[in-house]
C-alpha positions in Angstrom: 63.2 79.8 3.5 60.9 79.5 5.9 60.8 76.4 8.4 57.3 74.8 6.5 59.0 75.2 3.2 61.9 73.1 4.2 59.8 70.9 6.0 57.9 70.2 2.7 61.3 70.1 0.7 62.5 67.5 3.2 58.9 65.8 2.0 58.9 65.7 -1.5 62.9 64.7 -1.7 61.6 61.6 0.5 59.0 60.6 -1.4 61.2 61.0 -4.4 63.8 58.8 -3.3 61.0 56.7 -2.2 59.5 56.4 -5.7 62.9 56.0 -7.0 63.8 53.0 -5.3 60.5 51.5 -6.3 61.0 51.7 -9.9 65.0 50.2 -9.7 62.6 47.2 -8.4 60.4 46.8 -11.2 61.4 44.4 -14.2 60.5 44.5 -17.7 57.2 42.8 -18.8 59.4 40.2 -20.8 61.7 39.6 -17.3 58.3 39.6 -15.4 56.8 36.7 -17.7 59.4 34.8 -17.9 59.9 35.0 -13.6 56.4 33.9 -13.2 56.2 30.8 -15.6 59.5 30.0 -15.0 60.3 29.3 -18.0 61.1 31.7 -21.5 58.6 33.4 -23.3 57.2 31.8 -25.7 57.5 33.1 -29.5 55.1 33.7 -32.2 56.0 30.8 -33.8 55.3 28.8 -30.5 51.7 29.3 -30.6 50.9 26.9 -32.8 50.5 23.3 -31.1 51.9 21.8 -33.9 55.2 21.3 -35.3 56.1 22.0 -39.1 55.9 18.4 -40.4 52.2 18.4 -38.6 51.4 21.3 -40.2 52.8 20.7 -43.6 50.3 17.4 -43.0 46.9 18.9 -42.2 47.8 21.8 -45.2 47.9 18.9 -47.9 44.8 17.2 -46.4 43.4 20.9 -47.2 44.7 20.8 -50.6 43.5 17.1 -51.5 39.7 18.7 -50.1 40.3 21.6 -52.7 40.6 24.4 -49.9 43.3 26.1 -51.2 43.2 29.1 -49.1 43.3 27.0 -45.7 45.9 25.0 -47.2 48.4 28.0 -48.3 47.5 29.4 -44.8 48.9 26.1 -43.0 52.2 25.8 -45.5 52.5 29.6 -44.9 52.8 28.5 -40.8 55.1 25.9 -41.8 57.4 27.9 -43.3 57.6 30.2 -40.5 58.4 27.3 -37.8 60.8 25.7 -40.3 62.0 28.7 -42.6 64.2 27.7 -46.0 62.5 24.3 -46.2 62.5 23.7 -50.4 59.6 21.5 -50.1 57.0 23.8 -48.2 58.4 26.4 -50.3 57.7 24.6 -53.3 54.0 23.8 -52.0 53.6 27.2 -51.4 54.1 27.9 -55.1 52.2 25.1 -56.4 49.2 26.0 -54.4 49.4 29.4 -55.8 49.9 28.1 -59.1 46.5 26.3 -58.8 44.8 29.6 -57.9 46.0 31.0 -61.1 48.4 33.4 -59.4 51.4 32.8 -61.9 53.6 35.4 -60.7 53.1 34.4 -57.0 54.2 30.8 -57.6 57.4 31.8 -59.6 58.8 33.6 -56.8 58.3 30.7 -54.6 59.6 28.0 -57.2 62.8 30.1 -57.8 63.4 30.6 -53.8 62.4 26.8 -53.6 65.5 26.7 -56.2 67.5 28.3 -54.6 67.2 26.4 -52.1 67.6 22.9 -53.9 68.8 23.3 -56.7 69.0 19.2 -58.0 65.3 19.1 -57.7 63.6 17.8 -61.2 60.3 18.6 -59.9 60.8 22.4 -59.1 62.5 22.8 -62.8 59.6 20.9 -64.5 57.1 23.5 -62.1 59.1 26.3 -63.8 59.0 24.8 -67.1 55.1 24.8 -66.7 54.6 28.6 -65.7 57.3 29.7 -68.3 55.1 27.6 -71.0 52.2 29.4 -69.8 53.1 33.0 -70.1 54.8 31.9 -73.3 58.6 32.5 -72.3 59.1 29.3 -74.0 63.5 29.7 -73.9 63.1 29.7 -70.2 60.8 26.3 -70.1 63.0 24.9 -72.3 66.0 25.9 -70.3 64.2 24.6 -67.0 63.1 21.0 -68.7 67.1 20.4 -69.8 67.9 21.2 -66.2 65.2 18.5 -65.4 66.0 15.9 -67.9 69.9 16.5 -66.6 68.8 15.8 -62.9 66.6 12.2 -64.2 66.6 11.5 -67.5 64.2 8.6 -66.6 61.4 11.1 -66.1 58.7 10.3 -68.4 56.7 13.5 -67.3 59.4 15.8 -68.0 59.5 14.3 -71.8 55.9 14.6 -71.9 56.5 18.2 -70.5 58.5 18.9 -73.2 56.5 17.3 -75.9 54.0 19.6 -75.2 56.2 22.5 -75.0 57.4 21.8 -78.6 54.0 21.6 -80.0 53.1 25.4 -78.5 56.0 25.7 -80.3 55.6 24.3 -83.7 58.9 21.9 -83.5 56.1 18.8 -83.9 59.0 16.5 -84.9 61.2 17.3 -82.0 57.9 16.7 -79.9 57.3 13.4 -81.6 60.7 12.2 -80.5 60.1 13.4 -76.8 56.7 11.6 -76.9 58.3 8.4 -78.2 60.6 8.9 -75.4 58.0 9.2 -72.8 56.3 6.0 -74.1 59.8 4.0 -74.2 60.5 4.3 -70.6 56.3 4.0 -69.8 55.1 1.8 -72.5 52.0 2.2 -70.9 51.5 5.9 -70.7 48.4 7.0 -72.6 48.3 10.6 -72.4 51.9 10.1 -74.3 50.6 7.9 -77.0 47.2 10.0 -77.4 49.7 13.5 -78.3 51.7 11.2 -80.1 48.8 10.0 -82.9 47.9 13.4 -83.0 50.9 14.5 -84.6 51.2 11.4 -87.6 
């Protein structure tokens, strides 16, 4: 080798040392954030300036305005600050349920279930979409579970009542009617399904 061609391999073995020990120096864009603020960096879920119970707030103001789709979108944020919360989760279905997307809400009311499982309300919410699409073992089944978990329920007996017309059993639905009215003496709706049926 000539004397220029180990002066330039002398160079370039420099240089790459050189740029070696710069990059040991460098941190990762996480460490670098995290250096500058001096503090951790912040999540998706942080974003948000509100905390789930806020947020579960402002989404059923949205839903008593009728805006459905802002209000799924808030519950939706919700349940990603505070995952496996029954209650959003069952809001979740019931605002879908509303927009007419049946099998939506059912997933949501059986992971609401799961979830909390001695909850009347999410049985009677099953009971309603099984009646619908005409599965009419399953809303039974659900409304037992319901009248099990509060048999003081007077919607759930008016539930059923109902159910057992769609089903043609009108003197099992009387008795569930007259139940209804016994523990709400005043409860119209009750009375008005009742006189249909005599």
């Amino acid at each position: 080798m000539t004397f220029f061609q180990l002066l330039m391999l002398g160079a370039s073995a420099f240089f790459a040392y050189k740029i070696y020990e710069h990059v040991q120096t460098l941190k990762d864009p996480q460490e670098l954030d995290e250096s500058a603020s001096g503090e951790p960096q912040r999540t998706a879920e942080a974003f948000s300036t509100f905390d789930s119970s806020s947020l579960i707030d402002k989404a059923d103001e949205a839903m008593s305005e009728g805006d459905l789709q802002k209000a799924l979108a808030i519950y939706s944020e919700a349940n990603i600050k505070a995952p496996n919360n029954a209650d959003t989760i069952f809001k979740m279905g019931y605002n879908l349920a509303l927009q007419e997307r049946n099998d939506e809400a059912l997933d949501y009311y059986k992971e609401a279930l799961a979830l909390d499982k001695e909850n009347p309300y999410i049985h009677q919410a099953l009971a309603s979409l099984y009646r619908k699409d005409k599965e009419y073992a399953s809303a039974r089944m659900h409304l037992n579970a319901s009248i099990a978990l509060d048999e003081n329920d007077k919607i759930t007996y008016y539930n059923y009542g109902n159910l057992l017309v769609d089903m043609k059993s009108f003197d099992e639905a009387k008795s569930m009617y007259m139940k209804a009215i016994e523990i709400d003496a005043g409860f119209t709706e009750a009375k008005e399904e009742l006189a249909k049926l005599q």
